[in-house]
C-alpha positions as CSV (number, residue, x, y, z in Angstrom):
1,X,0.0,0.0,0.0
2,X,1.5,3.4,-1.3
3,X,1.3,6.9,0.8
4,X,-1.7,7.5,-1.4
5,X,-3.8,4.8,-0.9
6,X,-3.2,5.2,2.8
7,X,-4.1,9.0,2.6
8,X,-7.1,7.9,0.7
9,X,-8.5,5.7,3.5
10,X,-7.8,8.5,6.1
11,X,-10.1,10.8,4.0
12,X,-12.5,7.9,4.3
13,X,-12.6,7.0,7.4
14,X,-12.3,10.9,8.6
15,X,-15.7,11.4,6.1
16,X,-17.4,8.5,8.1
17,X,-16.2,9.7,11.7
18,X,-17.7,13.2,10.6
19,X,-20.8,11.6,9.5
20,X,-20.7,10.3,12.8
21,X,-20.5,13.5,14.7
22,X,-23.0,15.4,12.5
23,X,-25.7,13.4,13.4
24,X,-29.2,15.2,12.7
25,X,-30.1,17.2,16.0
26,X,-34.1,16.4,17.4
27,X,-36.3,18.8,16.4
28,X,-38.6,20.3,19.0
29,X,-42.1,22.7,19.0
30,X,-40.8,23.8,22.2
31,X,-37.8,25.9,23.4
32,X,-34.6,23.7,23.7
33,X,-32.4,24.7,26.1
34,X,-30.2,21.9,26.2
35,X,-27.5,22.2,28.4
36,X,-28.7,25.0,30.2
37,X,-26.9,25.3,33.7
38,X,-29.9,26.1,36.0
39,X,-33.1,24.3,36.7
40,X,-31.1,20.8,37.5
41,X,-32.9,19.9,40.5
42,X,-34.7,20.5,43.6
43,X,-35.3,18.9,47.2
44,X,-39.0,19.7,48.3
45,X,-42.1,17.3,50.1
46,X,-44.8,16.3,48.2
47,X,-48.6,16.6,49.3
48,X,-48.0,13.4,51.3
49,X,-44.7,14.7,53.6
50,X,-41.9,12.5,51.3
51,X,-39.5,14.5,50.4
52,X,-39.0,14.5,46.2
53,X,-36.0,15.3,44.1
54,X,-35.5,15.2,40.2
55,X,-34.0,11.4,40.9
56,X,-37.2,10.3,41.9
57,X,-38.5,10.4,38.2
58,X,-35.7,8.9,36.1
59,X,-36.8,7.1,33.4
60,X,-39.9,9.6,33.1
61,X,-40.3,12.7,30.8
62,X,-40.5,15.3,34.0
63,X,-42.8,18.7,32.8
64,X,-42.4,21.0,35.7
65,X,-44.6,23.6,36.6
66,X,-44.8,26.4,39.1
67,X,-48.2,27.9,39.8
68,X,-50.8,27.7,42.6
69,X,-54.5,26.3,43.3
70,X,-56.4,29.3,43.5
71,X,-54.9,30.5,40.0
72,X,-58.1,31.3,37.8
73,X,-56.6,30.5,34.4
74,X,-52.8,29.9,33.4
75,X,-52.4,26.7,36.1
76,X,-55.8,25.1,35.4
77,X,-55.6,25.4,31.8
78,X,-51.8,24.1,31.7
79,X,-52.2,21.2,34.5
80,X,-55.6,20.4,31.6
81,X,-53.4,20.3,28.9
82,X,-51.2,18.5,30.7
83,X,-53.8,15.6,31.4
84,X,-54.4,15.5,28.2
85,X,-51.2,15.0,26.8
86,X,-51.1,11.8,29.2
87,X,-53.9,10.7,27.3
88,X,-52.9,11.5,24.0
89,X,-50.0,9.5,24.8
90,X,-51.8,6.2,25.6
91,X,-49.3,3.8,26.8
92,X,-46.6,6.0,27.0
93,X,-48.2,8.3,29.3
94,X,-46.9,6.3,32.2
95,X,-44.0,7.6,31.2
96,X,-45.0,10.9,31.9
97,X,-44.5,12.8,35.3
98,X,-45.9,16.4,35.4
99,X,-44.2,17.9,38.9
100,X,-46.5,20.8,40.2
101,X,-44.4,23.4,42.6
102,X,-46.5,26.1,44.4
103,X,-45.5,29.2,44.5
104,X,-48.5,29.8,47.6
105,X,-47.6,27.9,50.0
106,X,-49.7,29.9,52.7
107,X,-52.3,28.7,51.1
108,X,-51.8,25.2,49.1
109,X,-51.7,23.1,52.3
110,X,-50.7,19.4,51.2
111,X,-54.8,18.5,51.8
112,X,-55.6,21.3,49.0
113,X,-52.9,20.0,46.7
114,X,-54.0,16.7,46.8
115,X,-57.4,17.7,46.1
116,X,-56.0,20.0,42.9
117,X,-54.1,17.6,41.5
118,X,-56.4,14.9,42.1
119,X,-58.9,17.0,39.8
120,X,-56.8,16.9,36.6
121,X,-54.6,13.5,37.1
122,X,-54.5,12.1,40.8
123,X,-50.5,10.9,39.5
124,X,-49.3,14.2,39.3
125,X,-47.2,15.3,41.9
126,X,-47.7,18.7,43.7
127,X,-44.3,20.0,45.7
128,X,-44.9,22.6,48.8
129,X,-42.0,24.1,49.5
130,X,-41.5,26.8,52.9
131,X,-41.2,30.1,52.1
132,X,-37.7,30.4,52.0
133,X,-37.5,26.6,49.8
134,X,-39.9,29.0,47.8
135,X,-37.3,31.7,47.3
136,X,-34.6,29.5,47.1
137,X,-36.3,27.4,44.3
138,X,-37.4,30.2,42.7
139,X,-34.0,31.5,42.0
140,X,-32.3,28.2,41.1
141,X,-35.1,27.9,38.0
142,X,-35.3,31.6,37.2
143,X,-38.5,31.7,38.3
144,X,-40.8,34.7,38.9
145,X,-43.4,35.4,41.5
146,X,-44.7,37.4,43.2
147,X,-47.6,38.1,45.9
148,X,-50.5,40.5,44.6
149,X,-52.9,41.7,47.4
150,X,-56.4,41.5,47.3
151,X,-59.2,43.2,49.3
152,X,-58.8,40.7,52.0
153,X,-55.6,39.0,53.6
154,X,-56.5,35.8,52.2
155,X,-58.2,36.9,48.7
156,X,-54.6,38.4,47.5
157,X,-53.8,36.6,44.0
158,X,-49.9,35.2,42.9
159,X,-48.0,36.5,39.7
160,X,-46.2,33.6,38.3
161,X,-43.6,32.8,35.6
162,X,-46.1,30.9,33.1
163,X,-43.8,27.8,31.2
164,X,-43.0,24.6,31.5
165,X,-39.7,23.0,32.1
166,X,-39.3,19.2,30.4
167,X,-36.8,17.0,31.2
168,X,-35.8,13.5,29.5
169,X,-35.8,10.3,31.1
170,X,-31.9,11.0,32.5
171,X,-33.5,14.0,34.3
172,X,-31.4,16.5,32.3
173,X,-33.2,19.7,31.0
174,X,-34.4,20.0,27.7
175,X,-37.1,22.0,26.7
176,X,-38.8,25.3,27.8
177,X,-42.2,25.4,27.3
178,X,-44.2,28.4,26.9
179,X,-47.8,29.2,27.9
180,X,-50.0,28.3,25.4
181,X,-47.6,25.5,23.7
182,X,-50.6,23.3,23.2
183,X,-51.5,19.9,23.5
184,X,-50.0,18.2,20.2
185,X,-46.8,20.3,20.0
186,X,-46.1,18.5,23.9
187,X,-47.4,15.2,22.8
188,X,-44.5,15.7,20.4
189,X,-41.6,16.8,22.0
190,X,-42.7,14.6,25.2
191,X,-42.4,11.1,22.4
192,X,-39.4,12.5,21.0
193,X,-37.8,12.6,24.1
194,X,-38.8,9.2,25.7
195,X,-37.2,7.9,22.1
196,X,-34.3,9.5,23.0
């Protein structure tokens, strides 16, 4: 074999180890923010007292949510959508865990949370964090809220960040998803992701 032939099979295999590398990226109808370095993961007690982090869920798409019970819109229409994308997915949707976080914990007691959840899809999982989880929480996933008050102590409302967060199955982050995605753009991105 001559220096030619052997330069010739180093283009070759150098064409192939490219081909290799250039692999076609997954397409998404949400946001991907792969490889972002916040929103990893979080240490907080669900509705029933156990204490929950993102390890809990592996080998489950994880949507995350922040929001609160007495929301009259944005969390009743996502944590909807939500169900419905479980059902869309059929037997897949086991494979789905949507992870509620209240950002009103003054008011979402664990027997209200249960109850809210238990409205849309009794396996979703609602987190209450303490207030200062809350703040802590809030800044790890560059989160926004905030406490508007009402006529009344208890009748104040809660301004809230309005997206999703969606992690694969190896609990990395993936995807941001905004208000209003809808339900087939999530039924989407969630089966791309559990195909890896």
């Amino acid at each position: 074999m001559n220096k030619r032939d052997v330069l010739k099979l180093l283009a070759a295999g150098s064409t192939v180890a490219l081909a290799g590398c250039m692999q076609s990226k997954q397409s998404f109808k949400a946001v991907d923010i792969t490889g972002a370095d916040y929103a990893k993961d979080f240490s907080l007690k669900d509705a029933n007292g156990v204490t929950r982090t993102m390890a809990d869920f592996k080998g489950k798409v994880v949507v995350l949510f922040f929001g609160y019970a007495q929301c009259p819109d944005v969390c009743p229409t996502t944590m909807t959508e939500m169900a419905q994308v479980k059902q869309q997915l059929g037997a897949e949707g086991d494979k789905l865990q949507v992870v509620f976080i209240t950002v009103d914990p003054e008011r979402d007691t664990a027997e209200v949370m249960k109850a809210y959840m238990g409205a849309f899809d009794p396996t979703f999982v609602a987190l209450i964090p303490t207030p200062e989880q809350l703040t802590t929480v809030a800044k790890d996933f560059k989160v926004y809220y905030k406490k508007v008050e009402g006529k009344t102590p208890t009748s104040y409302s809660m301004d809230h960040s309005a997206a999703s967060y969606v992690y694969d199955p190896q609990g990395r982050l993936r995807l941001y998803a905004r208000y209003g995605t809808g339900v087939p753009p999530m039924v989407e991105d969630v089966k791309t992701l559990l195909q890896g």
